[in-house]
N, C-alpha and C positions, 0 to 999 in steps of 0.2 A: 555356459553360465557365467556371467558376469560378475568380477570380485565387487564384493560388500565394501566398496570405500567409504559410498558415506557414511554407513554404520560406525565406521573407525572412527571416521574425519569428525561426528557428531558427537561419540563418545570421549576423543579426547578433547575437544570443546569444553564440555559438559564437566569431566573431570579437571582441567586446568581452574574454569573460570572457579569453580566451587572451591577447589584449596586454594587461589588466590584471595577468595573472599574470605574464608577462615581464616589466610595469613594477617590480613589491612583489619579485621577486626580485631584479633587479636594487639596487632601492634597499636588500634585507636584505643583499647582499653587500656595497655601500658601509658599512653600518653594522657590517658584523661579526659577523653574526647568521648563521654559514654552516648550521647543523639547519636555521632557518624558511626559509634561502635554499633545500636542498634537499628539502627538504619539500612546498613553494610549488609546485616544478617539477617535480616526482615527482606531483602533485594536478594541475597541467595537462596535462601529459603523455600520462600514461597514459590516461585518456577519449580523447586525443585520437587512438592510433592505436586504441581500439577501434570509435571511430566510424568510422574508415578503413576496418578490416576489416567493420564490418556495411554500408558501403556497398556495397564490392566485393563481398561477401557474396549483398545484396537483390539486385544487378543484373549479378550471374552474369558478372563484367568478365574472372575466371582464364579462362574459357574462350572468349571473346571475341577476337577479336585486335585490342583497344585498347593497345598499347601505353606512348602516351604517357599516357591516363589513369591506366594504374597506376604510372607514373612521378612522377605530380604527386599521387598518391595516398600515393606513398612519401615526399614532401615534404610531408607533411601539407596539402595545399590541395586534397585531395577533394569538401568541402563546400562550394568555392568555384566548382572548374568544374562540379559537379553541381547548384549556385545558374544559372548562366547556360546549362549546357541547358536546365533549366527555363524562362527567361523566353526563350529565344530558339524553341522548341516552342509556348509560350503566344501570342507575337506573329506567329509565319507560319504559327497553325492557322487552316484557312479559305482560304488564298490558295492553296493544290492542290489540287483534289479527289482524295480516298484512293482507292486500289485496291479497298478491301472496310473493311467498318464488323461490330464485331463485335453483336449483339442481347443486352440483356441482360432478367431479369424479375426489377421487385423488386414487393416487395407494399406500398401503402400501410399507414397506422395503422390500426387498427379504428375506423369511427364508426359509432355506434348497434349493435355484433355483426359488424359487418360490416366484411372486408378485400378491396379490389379490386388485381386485380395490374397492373401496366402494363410494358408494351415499351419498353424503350427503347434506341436507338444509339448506340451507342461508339464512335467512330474510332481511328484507332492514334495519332492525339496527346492527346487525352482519356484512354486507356488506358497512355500513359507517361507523364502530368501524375500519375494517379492512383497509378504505381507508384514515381516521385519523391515525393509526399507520403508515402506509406508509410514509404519506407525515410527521408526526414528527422525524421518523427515516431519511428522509435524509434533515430533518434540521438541526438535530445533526448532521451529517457528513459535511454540509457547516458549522454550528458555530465552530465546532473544530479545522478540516485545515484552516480556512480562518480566524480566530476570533483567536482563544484560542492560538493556535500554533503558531502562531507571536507574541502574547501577553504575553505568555511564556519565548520565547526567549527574548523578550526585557527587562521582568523584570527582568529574571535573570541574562541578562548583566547590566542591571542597580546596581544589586547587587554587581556584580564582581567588577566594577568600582567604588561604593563609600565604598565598603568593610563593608558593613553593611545589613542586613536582618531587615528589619522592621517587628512586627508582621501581619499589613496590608498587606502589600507585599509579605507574609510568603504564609498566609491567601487566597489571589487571584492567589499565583502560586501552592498552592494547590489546587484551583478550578477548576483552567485549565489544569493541566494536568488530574484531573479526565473526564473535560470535552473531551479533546482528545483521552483519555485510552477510554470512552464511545461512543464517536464517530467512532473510529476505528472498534470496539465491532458491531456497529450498521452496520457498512459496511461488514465486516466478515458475519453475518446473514444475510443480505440483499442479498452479491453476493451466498450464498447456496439457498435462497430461489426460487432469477431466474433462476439461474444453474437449480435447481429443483422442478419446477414448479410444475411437472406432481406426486408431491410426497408428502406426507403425512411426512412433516420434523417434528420431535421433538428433540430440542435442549436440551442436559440436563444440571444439573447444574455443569457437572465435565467441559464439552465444556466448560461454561462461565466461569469459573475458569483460564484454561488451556490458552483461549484468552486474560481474563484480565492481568495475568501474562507474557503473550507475548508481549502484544502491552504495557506495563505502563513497561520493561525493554527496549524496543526498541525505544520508543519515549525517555525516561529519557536518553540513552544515547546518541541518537541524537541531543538532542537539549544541554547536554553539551558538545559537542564534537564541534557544530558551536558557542555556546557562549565563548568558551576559546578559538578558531581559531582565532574567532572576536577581540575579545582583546586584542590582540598582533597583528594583521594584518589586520587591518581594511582596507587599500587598496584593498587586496586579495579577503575579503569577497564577495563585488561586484561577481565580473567574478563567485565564487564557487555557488553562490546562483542562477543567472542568467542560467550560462548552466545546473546546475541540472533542473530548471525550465523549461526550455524551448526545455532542451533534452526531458524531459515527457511529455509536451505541443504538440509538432510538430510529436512525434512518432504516434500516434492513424492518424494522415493527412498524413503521409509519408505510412502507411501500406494502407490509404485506398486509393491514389493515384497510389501507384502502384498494388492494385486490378483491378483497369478501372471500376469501378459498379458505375453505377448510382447515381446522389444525392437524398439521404433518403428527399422522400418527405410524409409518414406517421408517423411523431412526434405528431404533433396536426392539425388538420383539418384548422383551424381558421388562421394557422400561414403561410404566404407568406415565400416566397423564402428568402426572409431578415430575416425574425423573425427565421427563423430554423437555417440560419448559426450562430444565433447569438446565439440560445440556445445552438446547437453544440459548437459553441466558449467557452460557459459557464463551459459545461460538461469536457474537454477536459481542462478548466483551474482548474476545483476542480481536477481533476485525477492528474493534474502536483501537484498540491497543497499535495494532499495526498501523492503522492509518494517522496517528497521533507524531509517526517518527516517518514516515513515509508511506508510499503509493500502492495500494494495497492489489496484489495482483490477481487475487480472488475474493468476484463481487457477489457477496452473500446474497442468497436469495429466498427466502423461509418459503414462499407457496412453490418452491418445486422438488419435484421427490428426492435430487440430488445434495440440494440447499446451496447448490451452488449457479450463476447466471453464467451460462455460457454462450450467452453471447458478445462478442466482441463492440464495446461502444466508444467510440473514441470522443464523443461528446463531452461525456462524463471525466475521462481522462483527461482532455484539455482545459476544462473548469474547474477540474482539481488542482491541477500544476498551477493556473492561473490563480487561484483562489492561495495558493498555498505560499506562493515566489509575494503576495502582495502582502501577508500576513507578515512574511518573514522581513520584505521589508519596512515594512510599518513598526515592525519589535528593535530592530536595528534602527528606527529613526529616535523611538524612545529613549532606547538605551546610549543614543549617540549625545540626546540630549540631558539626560538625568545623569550622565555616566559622573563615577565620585574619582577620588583622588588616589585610588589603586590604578586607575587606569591613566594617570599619571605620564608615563612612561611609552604608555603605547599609542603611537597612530590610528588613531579615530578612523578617520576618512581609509583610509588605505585598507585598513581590516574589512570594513563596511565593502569596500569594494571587491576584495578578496572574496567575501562569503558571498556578496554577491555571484559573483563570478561562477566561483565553486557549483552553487545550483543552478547555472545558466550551463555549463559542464553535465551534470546531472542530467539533466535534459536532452542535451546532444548526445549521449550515450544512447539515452531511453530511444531517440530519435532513430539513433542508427540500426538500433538491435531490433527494433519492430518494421524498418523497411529492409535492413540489410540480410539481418543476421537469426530471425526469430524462425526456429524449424519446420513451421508449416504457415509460410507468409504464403505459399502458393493458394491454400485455403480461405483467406482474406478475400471479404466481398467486395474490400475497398483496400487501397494502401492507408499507410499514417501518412502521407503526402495529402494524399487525396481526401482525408478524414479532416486532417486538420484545414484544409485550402477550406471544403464545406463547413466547418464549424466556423472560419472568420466570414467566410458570407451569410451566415447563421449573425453572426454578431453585427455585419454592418448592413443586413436588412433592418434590424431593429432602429437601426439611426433613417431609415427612409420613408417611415412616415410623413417624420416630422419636414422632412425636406419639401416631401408632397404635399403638406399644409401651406407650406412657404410660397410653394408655386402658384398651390390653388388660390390664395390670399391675393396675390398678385398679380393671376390670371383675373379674379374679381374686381380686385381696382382699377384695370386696364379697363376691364368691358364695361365699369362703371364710369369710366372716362369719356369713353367711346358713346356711351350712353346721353354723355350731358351736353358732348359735344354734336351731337346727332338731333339732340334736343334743342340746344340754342342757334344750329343752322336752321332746325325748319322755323324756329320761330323768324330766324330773319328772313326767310321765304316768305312768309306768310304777312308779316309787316311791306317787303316792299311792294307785295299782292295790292297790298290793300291802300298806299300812299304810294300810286305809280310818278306824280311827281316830284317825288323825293327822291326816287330811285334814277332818275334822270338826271337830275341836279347834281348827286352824289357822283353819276359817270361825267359828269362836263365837269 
């Protein structure tokens, strides 16, 4: 049985970033600062009863008759007694024997063509160790994009604006981007686990390397790319924030509207026609959420029973990255241009290229971890080599029409050429046909 680390690693996330946030608001209302004071605690806050409700949520507590857990759930310390089920289940598994063991079958990796399936036993504390890491793993992914990741950005505009780093504020914006580099981290795993359910995944630690490197360049230069945008064009902000948002929001309803499938009505048994749109609403606002700071590694899908797409599209990835590196440079052209007299001091051009850089880094990580490093690349119908080589012949068929107009155009003038000159030969045939004296004259 496998020790509970992320439960720990996600619990004291969860508890640093929150009492940092209660310290920086505290200390903006001594200074008088009451927007960043409520702002600060409106950005802790709010993650924090969503992760409440996806705990009660994951482990079905409304219908349960726990009553003090929903109690202490309603004091925000869900996380905390659902941290010490877990190691108190971890430490007396083995010292009872269980009543019944569930069998499961997963399939190893292919070696040589070849996948073998194996048996194995599940006990019922193995099988709630397993259904406590679930639901902590995607608490970390709502604290980070919904909590951390605004929380983020605000302090480090706070910073820009008063031109000052406090160690407190050093302190909590190093929190949170750990806590998003981790969050991201936990979604990356989570989308290989559903993708691959029927598989026996082991993640090793060059994968979590390769990730954390990915997602801690890719958020870092995200989030200063909209805080320097912000700063100079605070008007603008609005609209840039709003249609990224709500472009991610409405895509997963625009794909499943024009599927025509039925509304998913096995999410939860318990849940009416109301409760599932509104979970859907939920899911479909973390997805816009995740993909507003970076790449989201599970592509929601409403007509399938899972809600999740598993299948692997590197299309879609490539015009993201592409769509995403062109956004950020275009917000860094603005801001290079409107930039005010705070920015004074600092190197323009060199930054610009710096953040450049940084997500071009981002990339190369993503790059290596899905050919080198990603746990079931064997399973791939295609590599990211060979994904991306077709998606630029993707892109420079579209330029071959036009070329083929070009030629036909030109093939047309030529044989109209051909045409006149074929024309004004037979007429000279036919002329000196007809004045054979002239045609003699013309040879002497």
């Amino acid at each position: 049985m496998k020790f509970p680390g992320s439960v720990l690693v996600s619990l004291v996330l969860f508890v640093a970033e929150t009492a940092a946030a209660l310290c920086l608001s505290g200390a903006y209302r001594a200074a008088g600062d009451r927007m960043w004071q409520w702002l600060t605690l409106l950005f802790a806050l709010l993650p924090c009863a969503l992760v409440q409700l996806s705990l009660v949520f994951i482990h079905r507590d409304v219908s349960r008759d726990r009553p003090l857990v929903l109690l202490l759930h309603l004091l925000q310390l869900g996380p905390l007694v659902r941290c010490v089920e877990v190691f108190y289940i971890y430490f007396h598994a083995g010292r009872v024997e269980e009543p019944y063991v569930s069998i499961t079958k997963k399939r190893q990796m292919p070696k040589d063509g070849y996948s073998e399936e194996i048996e194995k036993e599940v006990g019922q504390a193995e099988g709630k160790l397993c259904t406590h890491r679930s639901a902590f793993s995607r608490a970390s992914v709502i604290q980070a994009f919904l909590g951390s990741a605004p929380q983020l950005t605000l302090q480090l505009y706070i910073c820009v604006l008063q031109q000052e780093i406090t160690a407190a504020r050093s302190i909590f914006m190093v929190l949170s981007l750990l806590s998003i580099v981790y969050g991201a981290l936990r979604c990356n795993i989570l989308a290989i686990k559903i993708k691959y359910d029927d598989y026996d995944v082991n993640v090793k630690p060059a994968a979590y390397l390769c990730i954390f490197m990915w997602r801690s360049f890719e958020i870092a230069t995200r989030v200063t790319v909209l805080v320097l945008f912000s700063s100079v064009l605070q008007i603008w902000t609005l609209p840039v924030v709003l249609v990224n948002f709500f472009g991610f929001f409405f895509y997963p309803w625009v794909l499943f509207w024009q599927s025509k499938s039925p509304f998913p009505e096995n999410i939860e048994k318990a849940l009416s026609r109301v409760g599932t749109t509104i979970v859907l609403c939920l899911l479909t606002f973390l997805y816009a959420g995740i993909n507003m700071f970076c790449w989201s590694a599970v592509q929601v899908k409403l007509n399938d029973p899972d809600l999740i797409n598993k299948s692997q599209n590197w299309y879609r990835l490539t015009v993201y990255y592409m769509l995403r590196f062109i956004e950020n440079a275009f917000l860094l052209l603005m801001w290079y241009i409107y930039k005010t007299d705070i920015y004074l001091y600092v190197c323009a051009p060199l930054l610009v290229l710096q953040l450049l850089i940084s997500y071009c880094m981002a990339v190369l990580f993503m790059l290596v971890f899905y050919q080198f490093c990603h746990p079931c690349k064997k399973l791939f119908s295609s590599s990211i080599s060979e994904g991306l080589l077709s998606c630029f012949k993707f892109l420079c068929f579209i330029c071959k029409p036009h070329k083929a107009t070009i030629l036909e155009d030109k093939a047309e003038v030529k044989s109209a050429e051909n045409t006149d000159e074929a024309w004004s030969s037979s007429k000279t045939l036919e002329s000196q046909k007809g004045n054979p004296h002239q045609s003699v004259s013309s040879n002497a």
